[in-house]
C-alpha positions, 0 to 999 in steps of 0.5 A, a space after each residue: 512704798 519700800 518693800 522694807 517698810 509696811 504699815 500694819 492697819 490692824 495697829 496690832 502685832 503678835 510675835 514669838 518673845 525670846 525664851 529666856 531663864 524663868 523669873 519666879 516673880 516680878 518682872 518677867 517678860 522674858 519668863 521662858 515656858 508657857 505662851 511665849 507670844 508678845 502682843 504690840 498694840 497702837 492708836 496711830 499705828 505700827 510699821 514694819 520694816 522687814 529688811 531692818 527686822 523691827 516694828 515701830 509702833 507709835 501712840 499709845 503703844 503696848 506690849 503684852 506678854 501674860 501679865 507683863 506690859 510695857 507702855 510708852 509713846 513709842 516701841 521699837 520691837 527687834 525681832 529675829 527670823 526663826 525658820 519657820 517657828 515664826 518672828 521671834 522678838 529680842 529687844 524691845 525699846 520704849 521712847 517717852 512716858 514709859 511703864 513696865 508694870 507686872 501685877 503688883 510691880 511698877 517701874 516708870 521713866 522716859 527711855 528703857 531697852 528691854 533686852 529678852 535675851 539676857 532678860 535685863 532692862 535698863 531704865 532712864 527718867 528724871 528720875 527712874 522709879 520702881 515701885 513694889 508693895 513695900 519699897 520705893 526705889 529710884 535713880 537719876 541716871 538708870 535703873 536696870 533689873 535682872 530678871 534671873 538675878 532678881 536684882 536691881 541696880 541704881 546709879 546716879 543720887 539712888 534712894 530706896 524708901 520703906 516706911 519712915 527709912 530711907 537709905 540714899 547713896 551714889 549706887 545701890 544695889 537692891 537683891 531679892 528672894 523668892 517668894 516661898 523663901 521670904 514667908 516662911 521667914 515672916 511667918 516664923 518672926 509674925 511680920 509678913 506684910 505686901 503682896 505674894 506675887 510682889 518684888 520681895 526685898 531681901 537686902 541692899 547694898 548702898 556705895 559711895 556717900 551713904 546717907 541712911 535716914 530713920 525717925 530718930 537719926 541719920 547715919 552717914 558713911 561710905 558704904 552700908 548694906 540693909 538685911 530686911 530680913 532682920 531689919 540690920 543695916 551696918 554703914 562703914 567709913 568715916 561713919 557719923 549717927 547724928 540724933 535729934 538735937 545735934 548729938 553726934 557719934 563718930 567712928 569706923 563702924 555703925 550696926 543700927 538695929 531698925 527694929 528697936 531703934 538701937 545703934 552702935 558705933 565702933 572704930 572699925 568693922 569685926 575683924 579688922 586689923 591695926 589701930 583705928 581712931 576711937 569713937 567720938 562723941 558730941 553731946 549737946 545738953 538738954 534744956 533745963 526742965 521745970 525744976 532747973 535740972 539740965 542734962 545730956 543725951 547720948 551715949 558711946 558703946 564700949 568695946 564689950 558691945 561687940 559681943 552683945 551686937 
């Protein structure tokens, strides 16, 4: 057998993780203080390949830090020699049924890098899924989470899912908060909902083909964003609301209240400067009631709306 490559038959390692920047919740497996050991674990086995500064762990494979784990056929851990502090992993690669799983937070796919030094990791599946106590994200080309940053980025026909809301776009980028920040939010306004130690959404940016989808309607545009803290999402560019029997509104600028359900469409954004095409409407007539009266449903804001918004 090389000298650079040996078989562990334990089919269990424990190195040193990289320390890194502290993630208040979520994901945290590059998390710096506390026990900084990561634990690999195998049913077929794990190799080692001194000369490389890898360990290949295949089968059911594990990777444990605190309450953070990685899961997947196959690991790939890289790791650095520290003089005498012992092995200290940097990267960690995961091939096949993948699932990084924090207490209260799933993210699952087919391919992840989990780099521990700039603790980011980057997800691949068909699609990638993150699943938290409130939303659902996922993305046909990758999902990446910065830990420090407490922000998601998904690429590729992105969907991010809450209740009966769906925001849908090329890109979107999902922000959140610490956990202390966002219950004392809640608690003042009496809707604190999900789990303490879960990823807690604060807002969501959505970039190219905006499509947001309520119970009520569906509001298209270029790009939006979502506060769910006030639960107020704005979609801008060439922004249609299409309702429940073909009523359809079209403008430059939609601000739609997810809490009441009230929308409101305006040629362009605050603010902005220069002529903008005016709202349009199509209204489609109701059906006639029993006593033969027909009419319409609908209506188009007028421009004193922007300051009741």
């Amino acid at each position: 057998m090389s000298p650079a490559l040996r078989f562990v038959p334990i089919l269990a390692v424990t190195l040193l993780s990289a320390a890194a920047p502290a993630a208040a919740q979520g994901f945290g497996m590059s998390q710096g203080g506390g026990d900084q050991q990561l634990q690999v674990f195998a049913d077929n086995g794990i190799e080692w390949h001194s000369e490389d500064l890898r360990v290949i762990a295949t089968g059911n494979a594990k990777a444990t830090r605190g309450t953070m784990s990685v899961d997947a056929d196959k690991l790939t851990a890289y790791y650095r020699q520290t003089g005498g502090k012992g092995d200290e992993i940097w990267r960690l690669d995961a091939d096949g049924t993948v699932t990084i799983r924090s207490p209260n937070d799933t993210a699952t796919g087919t391919k992840a890098i989990y780099d521990l030094d700039k603790a980011v990791f980057v997800l691949k599946g068909a699609p990638a899924r993150l699943v938290t106590a409130t939303d659902q994200f996922q993305a046909s080309e990758s999902l990446e989470y910065w830990e420090a940053k407490k922000m998601a980025v998904l690429r590729g026909d992105a969907v991010a899912t809450r209740d009966n809301r769906t925001l849908r776009a090329d890109v979107i980028t999902a922000h959140f908060q610490d956990k202390a920040t966002r219950t004392a939010q809640k608690s003042a306004s009496g809707t604190a909902k999900g789990s303490s130690d879960s990823l807690d959404l604060q807002r969501a940016d959505a970039y190219g083909h905006v499509r947001l989808t309520t119970a009520t309607e569906t509001v298209t545009g270029d790009r939006g964003d979502y506060d769910a803290t006030t639960e107020i999402a704005t979609v801008t560019g060439s922004v249609k609301i299409t309702r429940e029997g073909g009523n359809q509104l079209e403008g430059g600028w939609a601000y739609v209240n997810l809490k009441t359900g009230i929308s409101k469409l305006f040629p362009a954004p605050p603010g902005t400067n220069g002529a903008s095409p005016r709202v349009q409407g199509v209204f489609t007539p109701k059906k006639q009631d029993e006593q033969g009266r027909s009419g319409f449903s609908g209506r188009v804001p007028s421009n004193e709306d922007f300051s009741n918004h």
